[in-house]
C-alpha positions in Angstrom: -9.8 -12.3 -16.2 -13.5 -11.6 -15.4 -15.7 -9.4 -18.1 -16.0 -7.0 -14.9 -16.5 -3.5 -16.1 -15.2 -1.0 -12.7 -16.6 2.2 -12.8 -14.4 5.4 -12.4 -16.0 6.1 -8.8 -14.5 2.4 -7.9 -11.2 2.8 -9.3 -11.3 6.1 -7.9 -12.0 4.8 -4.4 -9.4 2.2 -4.7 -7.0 4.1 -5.5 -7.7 6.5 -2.6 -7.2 3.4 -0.5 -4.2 2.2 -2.0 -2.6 5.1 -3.7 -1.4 2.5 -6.8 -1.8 3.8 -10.2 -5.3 4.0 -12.0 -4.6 1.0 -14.7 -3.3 -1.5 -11.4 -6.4 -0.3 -9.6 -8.6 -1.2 -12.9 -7.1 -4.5 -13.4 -7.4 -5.7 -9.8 -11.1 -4.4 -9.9 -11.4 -5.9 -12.7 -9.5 -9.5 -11.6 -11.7 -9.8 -8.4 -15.0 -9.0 -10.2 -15.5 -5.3 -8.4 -15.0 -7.0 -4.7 -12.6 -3.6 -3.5 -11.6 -6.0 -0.3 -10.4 -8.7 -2.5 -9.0 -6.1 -4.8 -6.9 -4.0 -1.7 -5.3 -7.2 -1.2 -4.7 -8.4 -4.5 -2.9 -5.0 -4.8 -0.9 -6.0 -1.7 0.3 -9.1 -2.8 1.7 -7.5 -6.1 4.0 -4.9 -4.1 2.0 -2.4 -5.8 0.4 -0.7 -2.7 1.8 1.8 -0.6 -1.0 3.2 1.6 -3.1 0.5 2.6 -3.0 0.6 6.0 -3.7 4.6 5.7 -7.3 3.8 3.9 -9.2 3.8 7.5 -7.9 7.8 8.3 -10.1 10.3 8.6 -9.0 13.5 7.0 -11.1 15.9 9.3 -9.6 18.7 11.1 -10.0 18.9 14.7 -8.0 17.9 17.5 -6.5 15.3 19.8 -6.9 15.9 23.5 -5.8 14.1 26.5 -6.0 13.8 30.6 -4.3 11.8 33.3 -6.2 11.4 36.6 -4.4 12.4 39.6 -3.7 8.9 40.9 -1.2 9.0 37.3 -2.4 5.6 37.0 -5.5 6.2 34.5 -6.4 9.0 31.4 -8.1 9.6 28.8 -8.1 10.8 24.8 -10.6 11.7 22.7 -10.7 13.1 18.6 -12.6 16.6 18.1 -13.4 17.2 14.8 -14.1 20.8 13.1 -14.4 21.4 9.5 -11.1 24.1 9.7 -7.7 24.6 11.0 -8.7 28.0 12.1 -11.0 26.9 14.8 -9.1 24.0 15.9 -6.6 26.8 17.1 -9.5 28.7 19.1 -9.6 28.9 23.0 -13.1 27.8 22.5 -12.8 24.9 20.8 -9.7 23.8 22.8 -11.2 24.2 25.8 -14.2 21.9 24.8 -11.5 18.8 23.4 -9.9 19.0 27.1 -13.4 19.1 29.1 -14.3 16.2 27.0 -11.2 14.2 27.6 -11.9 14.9 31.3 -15.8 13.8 30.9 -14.5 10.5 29.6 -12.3 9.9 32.2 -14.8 10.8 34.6 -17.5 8.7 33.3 -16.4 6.3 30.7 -15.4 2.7 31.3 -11.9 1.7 29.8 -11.7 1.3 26.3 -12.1 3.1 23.1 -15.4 4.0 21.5 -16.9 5.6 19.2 -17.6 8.9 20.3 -21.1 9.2 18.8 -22.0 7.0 21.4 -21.7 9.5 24.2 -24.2 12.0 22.7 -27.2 11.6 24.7 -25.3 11.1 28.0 -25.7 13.7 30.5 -22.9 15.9 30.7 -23.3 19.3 33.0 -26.8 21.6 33.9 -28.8 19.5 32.4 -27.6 19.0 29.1 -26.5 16.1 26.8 -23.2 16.1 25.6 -24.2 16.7 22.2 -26.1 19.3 23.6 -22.7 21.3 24.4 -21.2 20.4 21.0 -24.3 21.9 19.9 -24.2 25.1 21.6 -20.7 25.6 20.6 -21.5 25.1 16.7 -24.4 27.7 17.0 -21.7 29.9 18.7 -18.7 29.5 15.9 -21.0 28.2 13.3 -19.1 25.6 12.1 -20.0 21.9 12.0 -18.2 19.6 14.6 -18.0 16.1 16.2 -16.5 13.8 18.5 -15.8 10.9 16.5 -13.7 8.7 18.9 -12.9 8.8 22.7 -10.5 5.8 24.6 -9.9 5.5 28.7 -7.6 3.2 30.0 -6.9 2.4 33.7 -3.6 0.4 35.3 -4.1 -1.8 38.2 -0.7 -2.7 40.3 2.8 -0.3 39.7 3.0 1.8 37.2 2.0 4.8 35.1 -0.5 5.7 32.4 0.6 8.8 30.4 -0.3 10.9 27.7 1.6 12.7 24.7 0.1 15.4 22.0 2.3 16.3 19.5 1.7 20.0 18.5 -0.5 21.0 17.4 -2.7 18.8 18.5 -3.5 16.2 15.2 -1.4 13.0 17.0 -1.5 11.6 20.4 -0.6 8.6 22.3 -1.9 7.1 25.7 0.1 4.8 27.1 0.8 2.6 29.9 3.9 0.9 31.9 3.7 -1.2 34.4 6.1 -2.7 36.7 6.5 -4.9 39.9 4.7 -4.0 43.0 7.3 -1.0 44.5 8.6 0.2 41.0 10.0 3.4 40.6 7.1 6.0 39.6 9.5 8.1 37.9 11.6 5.9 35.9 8.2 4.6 34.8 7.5 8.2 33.6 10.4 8.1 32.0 9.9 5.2 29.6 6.8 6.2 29.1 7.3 9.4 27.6 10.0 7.9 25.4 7.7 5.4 24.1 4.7 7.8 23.8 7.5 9.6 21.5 8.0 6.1 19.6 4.2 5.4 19.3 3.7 8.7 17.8 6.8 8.7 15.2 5.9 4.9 14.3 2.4 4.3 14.6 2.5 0.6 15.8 -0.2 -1.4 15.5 0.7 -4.5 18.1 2.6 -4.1 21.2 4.7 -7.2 20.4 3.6 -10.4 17.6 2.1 -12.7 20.4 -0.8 -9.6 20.1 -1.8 -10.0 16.4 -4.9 -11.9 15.9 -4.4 -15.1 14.0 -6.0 -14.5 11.1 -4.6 -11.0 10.2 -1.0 -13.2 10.8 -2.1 -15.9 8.4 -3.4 -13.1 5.7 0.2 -11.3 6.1 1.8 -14.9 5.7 -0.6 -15.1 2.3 0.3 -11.9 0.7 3.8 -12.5 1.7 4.2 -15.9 -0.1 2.0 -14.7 -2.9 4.7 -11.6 -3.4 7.4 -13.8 -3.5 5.6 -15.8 -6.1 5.1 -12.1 -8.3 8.5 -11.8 -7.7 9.4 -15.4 -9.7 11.0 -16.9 -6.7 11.5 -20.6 -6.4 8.6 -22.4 -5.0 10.7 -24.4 -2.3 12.7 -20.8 -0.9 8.9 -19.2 -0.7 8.2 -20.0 3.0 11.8 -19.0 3.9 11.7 -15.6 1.9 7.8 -14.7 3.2 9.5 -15.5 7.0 11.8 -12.6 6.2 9.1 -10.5 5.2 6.8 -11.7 8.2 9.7 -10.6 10.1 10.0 -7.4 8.8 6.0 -6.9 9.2 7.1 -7.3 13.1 9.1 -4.5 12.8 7.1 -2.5 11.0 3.7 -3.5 13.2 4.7 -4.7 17.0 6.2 -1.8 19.0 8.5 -3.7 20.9 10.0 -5.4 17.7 10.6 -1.6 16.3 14.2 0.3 16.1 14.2 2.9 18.3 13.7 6.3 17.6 16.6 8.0 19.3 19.3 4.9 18.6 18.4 2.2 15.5 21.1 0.3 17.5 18.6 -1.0 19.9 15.2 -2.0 19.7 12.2 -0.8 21.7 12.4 -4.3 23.8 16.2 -3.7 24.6 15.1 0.1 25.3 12.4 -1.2 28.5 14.6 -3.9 29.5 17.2 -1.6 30.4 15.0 0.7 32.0 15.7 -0.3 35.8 12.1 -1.0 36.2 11.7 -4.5 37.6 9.0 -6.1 36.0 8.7 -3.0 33.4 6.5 -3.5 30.1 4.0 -1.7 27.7 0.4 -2.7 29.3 -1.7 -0.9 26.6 -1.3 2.1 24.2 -3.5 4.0 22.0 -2.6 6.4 18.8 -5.5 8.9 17.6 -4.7 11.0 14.2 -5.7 13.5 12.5 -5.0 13.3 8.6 
């Protein structure tokens, strides 16, 4: 144990991040000499944390809009933020979060970015888009930003689709593709349903071949280090953190997820029974508002 003395604003912001109790937070700050990385995951391996992956969420209000371009095989989402639920709620302020999501679908190249980013692009008579944002917080006099924005475009069969769960704080873009004549309908179909799932479930992978290697091997280290906590034997340690890699799978990859409407089947079993030849989840995207 290090002579590390944590301040209360460091404990305070781990726990925030972690929501584990004040003397855990203190100890770990303490054990990794203040480093609040080192300390998240310390927290992790001991079983002791329960929001970790919450600690990047923004807890703005605002809204979540989205657009699909006529072709249905492109859209586009984007985060408004306000400083109240009241003007979320306005006409106003709606109507701005949907001609934004249009402007990015117009203008943007696929991907998400930040949507700070977009400020000094030109966006109608003249004006900067941060100009408009502008306008309107002269108008309501309340403080707002566009803090993220995504666009994402199929090429061959398929859909892309959107889903905004009232009112307005969670969406989902998503897209299913297919082989070259596949139904455009039954493609709809799943992808509504799995819209649905994203939304409920907040994935973070559509399946584990997706995770980057090193976030695998870190999950593999906490893993083995909470079976260790947990006094295990050292030669069943692989074999129980496998279980609990597993698990992460289900927790983390969309297609490795129970599904929403029947834990019987899995979100894989769920698209290959679709009737879509070829069908699959080519991208999705989840924006929040906590």
């Amino acid at each position: 144990m290090s002579d590390y003395k944590p301040s209360a604003g460091e404990i305070k912001e781990l726990r925030e991040k972690t929501l584990a109790g004040f003397q855990d937070c203190k100890n770990a700050l303490v054990e990794t000499g203040g480093n609040l990385q080192d300390a998240i995951d310390l927290i992790r391996k001991k079983g002791l944390s329960v929001a970790a992956k919450k600690a990047h969420r923004d807890a703005s209000e605002g809204l979540i809009s989205a657009v699909i371009g006529d072709d249905g095989k492109s859209g586009a989402m984007i985060e408004l933020n306000c400083e109240s639920d009241f003007v979320a709620k306005t006409e106003q302020f709606q109507e701005l979060a949907k001609s934004l999501a249009g402007f990015v679908l117009l203008k943007c190249d696929n991907g998400e970015a930040d949507g700070t980013s977009l400020y000094d692009t030109d966006y109608a008579d003249g004006k900067t888009l941060k100009t408009m944002i502008d306008e309107l917080i002269g108008k309501i006099g309340e403080n707002m930003g566009l803090k993220k924005v995504v666009k994402y475009s199929l090429n061959g069969a398929g859909v892309v689709q959107s889903y905004i769960h009232p009112p307005g704080k969670v969406g989902v873009l998503i897209g299913i593709g297919g082989d070259e004549g596949a139904d455009t309908e039954k493609c709809k179909e799943l992808a509504h349903e799995l819209a649905l799932q994203v939304a409920f479930s907040d994935p973070s992978y559509i399946s584990p071949e997706d995770i980057p290697e090193a976030i695998l091997a870190k999950e593999r280290e906490i893993a083995e280090a909470k079976a260790r906590e947990q006094g295990k034997p050292e030669h069943i340690v692989p074999k129980i953190a496998e279980g609990m890699i597993r698990k992460y799978y289900e927790d983390e990859c969309l297609l490795e997820q129970a599904f929403a409407k029947d834990n019987n089947m899995s979100v894989k079993d769920v698209v290959s029974q679709s009737g879509i030849p070829g069908g699959k989840v080519t991208a999705f995207y989840r924006f929040a508002l906590k």
